[in-house]
SEMAR-71365 format. One record per residue: x, y, z of N, C-alpha, C, CB in turn; residue in three letters. Coordinates in steps of 0.1 Angstrom, whole numbers, padded with zeros to 4 digits, always signed. Glycine has a CB too. Example, Ala and Ser with C-alpha at 12.3 -4.5 7.8 and 13.67 -1.06 7.14 Angstrom:
+0132-0057+0078+0123-0045+0078+0132-0033+0078+0113-0045+0090ALA;+0128-0022+0071+0137-0011+0071+0129+0000+0079+0141-0006+0057SER;
% end
This chain:
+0008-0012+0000+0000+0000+0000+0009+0013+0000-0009+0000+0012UNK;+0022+0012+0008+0030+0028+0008+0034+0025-0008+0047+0032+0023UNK;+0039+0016-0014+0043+0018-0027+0031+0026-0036+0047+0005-0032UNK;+0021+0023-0036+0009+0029-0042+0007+0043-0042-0001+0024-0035UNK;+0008+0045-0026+0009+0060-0025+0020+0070-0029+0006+0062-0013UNK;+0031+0065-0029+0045+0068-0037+0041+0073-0049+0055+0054-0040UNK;+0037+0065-0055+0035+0064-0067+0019+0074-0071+0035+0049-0069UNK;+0015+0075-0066+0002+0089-0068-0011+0080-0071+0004+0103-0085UNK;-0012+0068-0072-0024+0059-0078-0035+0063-0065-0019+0039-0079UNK;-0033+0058-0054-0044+0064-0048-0053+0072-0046-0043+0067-0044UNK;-0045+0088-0046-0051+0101-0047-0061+0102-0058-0042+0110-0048UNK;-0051+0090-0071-0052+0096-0084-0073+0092-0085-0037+0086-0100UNK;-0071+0079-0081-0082+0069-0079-0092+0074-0070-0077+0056-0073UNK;-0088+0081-0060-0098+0091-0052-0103+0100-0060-0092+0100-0040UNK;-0095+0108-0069-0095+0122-0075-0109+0115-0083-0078+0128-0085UNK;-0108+0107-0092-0117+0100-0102-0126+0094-0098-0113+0092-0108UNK;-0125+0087-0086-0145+0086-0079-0147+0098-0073-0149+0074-0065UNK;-0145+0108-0072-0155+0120-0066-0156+0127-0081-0149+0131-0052UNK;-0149+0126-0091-0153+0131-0100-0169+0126-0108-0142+0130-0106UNK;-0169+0112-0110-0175+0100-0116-0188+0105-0103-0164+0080-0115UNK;-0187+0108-0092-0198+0103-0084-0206+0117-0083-0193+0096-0069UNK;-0198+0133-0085-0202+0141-0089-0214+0144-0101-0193+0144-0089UNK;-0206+0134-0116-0212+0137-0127-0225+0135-0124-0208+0132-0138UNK;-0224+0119-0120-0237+0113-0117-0248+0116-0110-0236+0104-0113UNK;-0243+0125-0099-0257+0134-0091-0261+0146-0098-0253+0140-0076UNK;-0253+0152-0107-0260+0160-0117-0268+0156-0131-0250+0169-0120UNK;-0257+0143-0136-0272+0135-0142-0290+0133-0134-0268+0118-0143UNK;-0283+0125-0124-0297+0124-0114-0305+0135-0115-0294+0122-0098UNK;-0299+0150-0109-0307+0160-0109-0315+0170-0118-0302+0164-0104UNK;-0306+0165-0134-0312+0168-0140-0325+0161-0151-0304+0173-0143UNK;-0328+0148-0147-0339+0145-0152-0353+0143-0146-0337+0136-0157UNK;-0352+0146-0134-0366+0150-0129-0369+0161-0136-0367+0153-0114UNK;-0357+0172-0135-0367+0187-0134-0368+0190-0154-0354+0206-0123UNK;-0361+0179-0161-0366+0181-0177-0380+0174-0173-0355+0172-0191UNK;-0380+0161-0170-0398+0158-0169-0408+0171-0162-0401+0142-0155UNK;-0407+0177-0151-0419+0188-0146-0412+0201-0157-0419+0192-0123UNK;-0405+0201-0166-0410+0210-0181-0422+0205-0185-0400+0208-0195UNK;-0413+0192-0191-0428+0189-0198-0439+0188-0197-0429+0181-0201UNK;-0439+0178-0183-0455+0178-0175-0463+0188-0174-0456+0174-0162UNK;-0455+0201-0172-0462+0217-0175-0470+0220-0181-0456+0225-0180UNK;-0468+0216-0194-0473+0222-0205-0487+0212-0207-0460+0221-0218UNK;-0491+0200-0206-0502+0195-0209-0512+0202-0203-0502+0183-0207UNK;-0518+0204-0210-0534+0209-0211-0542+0203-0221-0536+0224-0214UNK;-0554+0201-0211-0566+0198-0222-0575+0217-0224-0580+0181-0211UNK;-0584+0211-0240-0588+0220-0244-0599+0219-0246-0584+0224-0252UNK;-0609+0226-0239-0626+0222-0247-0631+0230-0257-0638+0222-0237UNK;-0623+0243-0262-0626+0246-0275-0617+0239-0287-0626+0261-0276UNK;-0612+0231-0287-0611+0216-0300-0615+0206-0300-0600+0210-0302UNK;-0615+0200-0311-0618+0186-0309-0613+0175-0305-0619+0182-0317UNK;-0618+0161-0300-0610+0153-0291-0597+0149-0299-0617+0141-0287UNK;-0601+0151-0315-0588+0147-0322-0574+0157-0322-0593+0147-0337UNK;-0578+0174-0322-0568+0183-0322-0562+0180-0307-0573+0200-0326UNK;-0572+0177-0296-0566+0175-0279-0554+0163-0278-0580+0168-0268UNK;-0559+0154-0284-0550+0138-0283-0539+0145-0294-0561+0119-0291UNK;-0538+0155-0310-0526+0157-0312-0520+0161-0305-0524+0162-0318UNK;-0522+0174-0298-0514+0178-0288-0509+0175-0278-0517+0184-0286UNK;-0508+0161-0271-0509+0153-0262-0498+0141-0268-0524+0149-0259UNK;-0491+0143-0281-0486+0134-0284-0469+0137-0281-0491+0131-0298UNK;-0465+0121-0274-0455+0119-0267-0457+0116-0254-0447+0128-0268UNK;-0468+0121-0250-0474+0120-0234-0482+0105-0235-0487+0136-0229UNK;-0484+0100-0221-0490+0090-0219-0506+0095-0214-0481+0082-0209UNK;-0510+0087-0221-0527+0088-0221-0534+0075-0215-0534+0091-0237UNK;-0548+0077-0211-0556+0067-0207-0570+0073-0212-0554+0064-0191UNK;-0570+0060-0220-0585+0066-0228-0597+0053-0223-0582+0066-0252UNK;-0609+0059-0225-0619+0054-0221-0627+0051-0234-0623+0062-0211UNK;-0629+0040-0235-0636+0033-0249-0652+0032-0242-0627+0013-0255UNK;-0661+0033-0250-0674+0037-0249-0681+0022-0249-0679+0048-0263UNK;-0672+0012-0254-0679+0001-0248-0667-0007-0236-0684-0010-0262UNK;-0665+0002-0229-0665+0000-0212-0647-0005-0210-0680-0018-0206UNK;-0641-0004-0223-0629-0006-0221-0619+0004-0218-0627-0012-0230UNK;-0607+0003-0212-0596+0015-0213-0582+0006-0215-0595+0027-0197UNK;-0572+0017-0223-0566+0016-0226-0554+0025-0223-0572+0015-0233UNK;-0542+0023-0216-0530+0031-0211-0524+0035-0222-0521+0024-0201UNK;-0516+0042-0228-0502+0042-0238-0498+0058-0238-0506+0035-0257UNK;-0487+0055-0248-0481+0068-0253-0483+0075-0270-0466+0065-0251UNK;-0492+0088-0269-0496+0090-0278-0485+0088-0290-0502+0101-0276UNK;-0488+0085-0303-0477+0082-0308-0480+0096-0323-0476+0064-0311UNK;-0499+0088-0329-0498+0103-0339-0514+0098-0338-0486+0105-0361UNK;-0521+0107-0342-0535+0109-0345-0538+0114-0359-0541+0118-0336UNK;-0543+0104-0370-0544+0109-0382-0559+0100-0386-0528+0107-0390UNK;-0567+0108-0396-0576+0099-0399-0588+0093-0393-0570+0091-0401UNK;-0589+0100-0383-0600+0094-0374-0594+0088-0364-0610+0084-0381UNK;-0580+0078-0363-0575+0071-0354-0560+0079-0346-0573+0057-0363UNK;-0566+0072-0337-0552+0074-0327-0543+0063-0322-0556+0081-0312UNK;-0530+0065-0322-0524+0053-0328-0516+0054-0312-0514+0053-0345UNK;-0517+0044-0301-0513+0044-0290-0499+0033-0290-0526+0041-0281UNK;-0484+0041-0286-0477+0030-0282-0475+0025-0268-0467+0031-0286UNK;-0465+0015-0267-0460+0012-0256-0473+0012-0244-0449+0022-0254UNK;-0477+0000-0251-0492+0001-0241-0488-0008-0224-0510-0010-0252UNK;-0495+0002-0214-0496+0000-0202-0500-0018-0195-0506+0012-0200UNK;-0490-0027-0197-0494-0043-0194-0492-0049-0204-0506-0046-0190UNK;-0488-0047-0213-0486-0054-0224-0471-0047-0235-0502-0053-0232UNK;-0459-0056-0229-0449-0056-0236-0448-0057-0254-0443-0067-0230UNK;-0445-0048-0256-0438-0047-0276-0455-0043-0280-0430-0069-0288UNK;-0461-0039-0273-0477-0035-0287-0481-0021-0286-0495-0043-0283UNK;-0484-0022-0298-0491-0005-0299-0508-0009-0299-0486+0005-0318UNK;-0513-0002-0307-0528+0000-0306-0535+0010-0313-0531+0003-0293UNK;-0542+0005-0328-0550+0016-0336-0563+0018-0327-0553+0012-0353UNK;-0566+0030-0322-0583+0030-0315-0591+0041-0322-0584+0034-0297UNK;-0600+0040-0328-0609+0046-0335-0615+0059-0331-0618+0038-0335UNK;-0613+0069-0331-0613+0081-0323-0629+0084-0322-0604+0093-0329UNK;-0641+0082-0327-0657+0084-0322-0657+0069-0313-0670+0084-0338UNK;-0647+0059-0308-0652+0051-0303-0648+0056-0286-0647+0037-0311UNK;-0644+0067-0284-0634+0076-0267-0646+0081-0265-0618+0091-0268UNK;-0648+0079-0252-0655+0084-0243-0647+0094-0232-0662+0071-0236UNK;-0637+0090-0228-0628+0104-0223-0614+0099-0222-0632+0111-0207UNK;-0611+0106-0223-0593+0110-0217-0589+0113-0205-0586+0122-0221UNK;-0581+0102-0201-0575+0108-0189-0560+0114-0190-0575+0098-0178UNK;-0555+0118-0183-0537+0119-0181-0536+0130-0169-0527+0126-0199UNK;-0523+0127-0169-0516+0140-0154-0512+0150-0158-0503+0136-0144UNK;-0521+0158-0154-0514+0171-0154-0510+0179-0140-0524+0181-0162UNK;-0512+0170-0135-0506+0178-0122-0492+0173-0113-0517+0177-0112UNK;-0482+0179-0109-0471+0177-0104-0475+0168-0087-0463+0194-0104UNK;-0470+0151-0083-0475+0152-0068-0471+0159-0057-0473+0141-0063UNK;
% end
């Protein structure tokens, strides 16, 4: 061990985990506060349609309510055509989901910070 420290490896090895353990708490700290950007900005609108609302909502995670009694978790992906095309659905690994936009009874999602 005194040969080690002779030699500067120690310090050098200290110097580099507080550096490494630094970066990483400023990674940490900076992806919460990019998520409550984003989360900011969602709003729903009741002067558009459910279709212009769900565009604007895309990238965000939604929970829609199907009119015959079903719902459905995902991430808006695009709304074109009548349909809204949901990925990365909530319980079910690798699927998306085309859902028929006159078939929504409502929308949910968070817009609020806990």
């Amino acid at each position: 061990m005194e040969s080690l420290k002779r030699k500067g490896i120690v310090p050098a090895a200290l110097a580099l985990l507080i550096a490494l353990s630094a970066g990483l708490a400023l990674m940490v700290k900076s992806a919460p506060a990019e998520e409550a950007q984003k989360s900011e900005a969602v709003q729903l609108n009741v002067n558009i349609t459910l279709a212009d609302n769900l565009a604007a909502l895309k990238g965000k995670t939604v929970t829609v309510d199907l009119a015959a009694g079903q719902e459905m978790t995902g991430t808006v992906k695009d709304v074109k055509n009548g349909l809204l095309h949901l990925e990365k659905l909530a319980g079910k690994e690798f699927y998306d989901a085309l859902v028929v936009i006159e078939d929504i009874s409502a929308v949910e999602l968070r817009v609020r910070k806990q």
